[in-house]
C-alpha positions in Angstrom: -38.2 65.7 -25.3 -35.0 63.6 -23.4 -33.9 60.8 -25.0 -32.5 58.2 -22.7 -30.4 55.4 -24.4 -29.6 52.7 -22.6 -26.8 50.1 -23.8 -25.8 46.7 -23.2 -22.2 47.0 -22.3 -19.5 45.0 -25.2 -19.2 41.4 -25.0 -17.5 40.6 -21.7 -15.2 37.3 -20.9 -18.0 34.6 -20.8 -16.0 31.4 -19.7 -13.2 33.3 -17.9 -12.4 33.2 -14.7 -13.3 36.8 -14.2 -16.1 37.1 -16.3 -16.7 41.3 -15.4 -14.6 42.6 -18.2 -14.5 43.4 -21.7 -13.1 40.8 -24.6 -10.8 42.2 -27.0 -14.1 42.3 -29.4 -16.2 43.8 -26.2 -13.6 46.9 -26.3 -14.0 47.2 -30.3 -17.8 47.0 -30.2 -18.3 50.0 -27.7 -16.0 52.0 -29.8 -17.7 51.1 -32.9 -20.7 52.6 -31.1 -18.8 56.0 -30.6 -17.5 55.9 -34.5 -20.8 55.8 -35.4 -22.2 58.6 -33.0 -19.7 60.7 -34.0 -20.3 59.9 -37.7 -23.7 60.5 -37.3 -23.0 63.7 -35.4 -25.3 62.8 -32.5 -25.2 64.4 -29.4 -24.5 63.1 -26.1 -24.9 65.2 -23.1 -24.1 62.7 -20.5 -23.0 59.3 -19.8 -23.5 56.9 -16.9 -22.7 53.2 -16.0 -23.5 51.1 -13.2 -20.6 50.1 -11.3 -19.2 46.9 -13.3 -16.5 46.5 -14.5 -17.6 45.7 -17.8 -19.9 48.4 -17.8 -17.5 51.3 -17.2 -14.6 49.8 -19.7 -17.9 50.4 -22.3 -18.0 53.8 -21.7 -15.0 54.5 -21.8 -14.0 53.0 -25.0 -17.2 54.8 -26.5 -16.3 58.0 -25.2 -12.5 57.6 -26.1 -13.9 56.7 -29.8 -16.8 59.4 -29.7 -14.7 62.4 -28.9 -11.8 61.5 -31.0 -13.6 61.7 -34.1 -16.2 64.3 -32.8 -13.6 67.5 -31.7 -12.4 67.3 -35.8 -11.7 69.8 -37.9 -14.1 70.8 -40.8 -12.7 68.3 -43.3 -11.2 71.1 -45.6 -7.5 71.1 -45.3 -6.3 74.8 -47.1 -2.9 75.6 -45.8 -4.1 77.3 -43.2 -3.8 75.2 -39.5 -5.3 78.3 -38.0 -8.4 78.6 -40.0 -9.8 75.1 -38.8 -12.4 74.8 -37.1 -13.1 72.6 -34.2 -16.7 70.7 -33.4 -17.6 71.9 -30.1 -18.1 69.1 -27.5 -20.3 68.5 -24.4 -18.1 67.1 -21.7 -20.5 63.9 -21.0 -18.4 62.1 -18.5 -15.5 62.7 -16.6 -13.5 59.5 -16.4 -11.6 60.6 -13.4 -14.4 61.0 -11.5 -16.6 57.4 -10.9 -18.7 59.5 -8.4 -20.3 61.6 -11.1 -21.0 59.0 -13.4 -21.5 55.5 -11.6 -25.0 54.9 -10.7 -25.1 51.2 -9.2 -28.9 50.9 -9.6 -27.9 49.7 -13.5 -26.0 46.6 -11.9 -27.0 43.4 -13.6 -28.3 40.8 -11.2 -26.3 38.3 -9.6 -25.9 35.7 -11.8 -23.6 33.2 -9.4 -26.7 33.5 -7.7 -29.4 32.9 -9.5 -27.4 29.7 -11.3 -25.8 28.3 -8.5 -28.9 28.2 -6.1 -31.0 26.6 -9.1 -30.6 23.2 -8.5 -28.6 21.6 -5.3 -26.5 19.7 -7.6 -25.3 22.3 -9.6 -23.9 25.2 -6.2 -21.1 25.6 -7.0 -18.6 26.6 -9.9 -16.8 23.1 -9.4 -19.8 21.2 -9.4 -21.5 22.7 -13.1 -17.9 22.3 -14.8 -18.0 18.7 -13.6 -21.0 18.6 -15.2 -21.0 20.2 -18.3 -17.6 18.2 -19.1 -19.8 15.0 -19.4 -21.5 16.3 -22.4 -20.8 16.2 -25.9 -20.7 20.1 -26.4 -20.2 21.2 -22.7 -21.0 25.1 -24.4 -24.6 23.7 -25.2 -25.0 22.0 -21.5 -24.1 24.9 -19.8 -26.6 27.1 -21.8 -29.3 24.8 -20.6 -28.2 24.6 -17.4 -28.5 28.7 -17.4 -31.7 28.9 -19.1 -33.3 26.7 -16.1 -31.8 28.4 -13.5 -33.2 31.8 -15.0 -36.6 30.3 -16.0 -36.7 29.6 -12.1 -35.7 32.6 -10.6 -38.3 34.6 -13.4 -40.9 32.2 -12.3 -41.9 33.8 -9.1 -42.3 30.4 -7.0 -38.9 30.6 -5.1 -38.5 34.2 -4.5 -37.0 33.4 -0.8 -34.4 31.8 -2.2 -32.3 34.7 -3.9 -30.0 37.3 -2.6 -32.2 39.4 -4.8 -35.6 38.1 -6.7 -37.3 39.1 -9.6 -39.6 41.5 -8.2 -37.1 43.0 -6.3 -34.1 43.5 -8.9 -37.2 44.6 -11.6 -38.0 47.4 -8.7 -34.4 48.3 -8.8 -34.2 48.9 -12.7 -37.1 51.3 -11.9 -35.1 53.1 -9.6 -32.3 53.3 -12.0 -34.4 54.8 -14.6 -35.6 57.4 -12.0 -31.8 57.9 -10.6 -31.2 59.1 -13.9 -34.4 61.5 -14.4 -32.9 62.8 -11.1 -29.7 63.6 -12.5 -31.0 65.1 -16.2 -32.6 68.0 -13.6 -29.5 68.2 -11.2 -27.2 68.6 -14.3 -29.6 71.8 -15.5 -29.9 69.5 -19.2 -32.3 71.1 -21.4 -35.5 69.0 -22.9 -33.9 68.1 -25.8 -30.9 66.3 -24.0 -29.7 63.1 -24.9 -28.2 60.9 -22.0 -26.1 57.4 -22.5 -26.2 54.7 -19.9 -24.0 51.6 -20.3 -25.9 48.8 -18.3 -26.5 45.2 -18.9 -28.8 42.6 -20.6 -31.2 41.6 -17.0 -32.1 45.8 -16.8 -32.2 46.7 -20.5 -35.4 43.7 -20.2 -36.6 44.8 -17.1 -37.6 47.8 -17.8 -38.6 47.1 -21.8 -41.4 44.9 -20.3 -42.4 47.4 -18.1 -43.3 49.5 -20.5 -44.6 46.9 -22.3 -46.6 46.0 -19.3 -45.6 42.4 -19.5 -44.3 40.2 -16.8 -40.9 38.5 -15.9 -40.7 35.7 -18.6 -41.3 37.9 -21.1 -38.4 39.7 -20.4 -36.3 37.2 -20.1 -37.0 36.4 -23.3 -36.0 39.6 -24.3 -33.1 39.9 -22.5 -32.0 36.1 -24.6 -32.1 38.6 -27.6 -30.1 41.8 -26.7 -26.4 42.1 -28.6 -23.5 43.1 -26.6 -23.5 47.4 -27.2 -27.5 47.0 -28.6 -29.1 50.1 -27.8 -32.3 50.8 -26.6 -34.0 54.4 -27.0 -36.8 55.9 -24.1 -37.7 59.0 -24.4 -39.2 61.0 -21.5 -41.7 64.2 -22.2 -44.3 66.2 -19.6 -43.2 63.5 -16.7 -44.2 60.2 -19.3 -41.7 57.8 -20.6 -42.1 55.8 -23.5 -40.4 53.2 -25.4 -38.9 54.4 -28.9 -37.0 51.5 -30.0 -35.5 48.7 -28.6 -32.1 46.3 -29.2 -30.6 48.8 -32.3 -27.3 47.9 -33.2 -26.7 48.8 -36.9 -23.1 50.7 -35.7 -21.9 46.8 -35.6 -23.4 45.8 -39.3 -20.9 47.5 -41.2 -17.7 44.9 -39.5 -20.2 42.0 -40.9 -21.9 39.4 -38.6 -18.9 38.1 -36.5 -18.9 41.9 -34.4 -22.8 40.8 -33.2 -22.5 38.8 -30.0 -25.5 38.3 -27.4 -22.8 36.6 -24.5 
């Protein structure tokens, strides 16, 4: 049985001018990920991203943690260096080579998109800071502002409108999935792989309520609840894929609740 985990990338830099990268807290969360893999002893056998940004800086941070504290010694220091033995370690990503790893089916959607051709009055980056700078807590304007621009383009009833609709960015996180089944049989894994993909919130969703077989604003109300390096478990037997668990982040519990982020 393959397990596929798929992961939210760390928090990136909401309110930044370049949003696609990691926070300082977005680069300790992904390695908190890999601390506890390693603790844990699980195997990975691969790793992919999509191509963000933010998306690749998670893996690499997880994979810099992971097989730091994975290749160790056996925790029994005698005197003699050349006694130790080393954990062996499956090379799961090459971070020198974005070809082998970068799969840009796991690409979140277009956000600029979907927000800014909501509502005429709010098309442009200019025009929502003007607005949100009216309200009391501008943090709490912008959400709402968001959350009806997503509840639009999830509705179905503007489809035309989008660089990419619902329907056709939830058919892309199925292609994603089955990018991936592609590559577990090109890289010769065995059936009791386990393969890591950092993606984001919009595709995590998408694909949770198709398995769910549930529609669009169901999944966006699953994607409101995903944490930044949440991890969500499919596993794929005889050709069927089925959900195992979904949003897991207990590597983050142990640094208390400020480490949990959802944006």
């Amino acid at each position: 049985m393959t397990t596929i985990l798929l992961a939210r990338h760390g928090q990136a830099s909401f309110g930044q001018e370049n949003y696609d990268q990691l926070s300082d807290l977005g680069s300790i969360q992904a390695q908190m990920l890999g601390q506890h893999y390693a603790s844990i002893e699980r195997r990975i056998d691969a790793i992919f991203t999509g191509s963000l940004n933010r998306q690749q800086e998670s893996a690499r941070h997880f994979w810099q943690s992971y097989q730091t504290l994975f290749s160790t010694d056996d925790g029994h220091d005698d005197g003699h260096d050349d006694e130790r033995i080393e954990t062996p370690i499956v090379t799961a990503i090459d971070l020198d080579k974005p070809d082998s790893y970068v799969l840009p089916q796991f690409d979140e959607f277009n956000h600029k998109d979907v927000l800014f051709t909501s509502d005429p009055a709010f098309n442009s980056r200019s025009a929502i800071a003007s607005e949100i700078a009216k309200a009391r807590t501008p943090s709490t304007r912008l959400a709402e502002i968001f959350d009806g621009a997503m509840q639009r383009w999830h509705g179905g009833n503007h489809d035309e409108d989008y660089i990419e609709s619902w329907p056709e960015f939830s058919h892309r996180a199925q292609q994603a999935l089955a990018q991936v089944h592609h590559k577990i049989e090109s890289l010769g894994l065995d059936d009791d792989s386990t393969v890591l993909v950092f993606t984001s919130g919009g595709v995590i969703a998408a694909l949770t309520a198709q398995f769910l077989q549930q529609g669009s604003l169901t999944a966006y109300q699953i994607n409101k609840s995903l944490v930044n390096t949440g991890v969500t478990s499919i596993t794929v037997k005889n050709e069927r894929t089925r959900l195992l668990s979904l949003n897991e982040y207990s590597h983050l519990i142990s640094g208390g609740e400020s480490f949990v982020t959802w944006r």
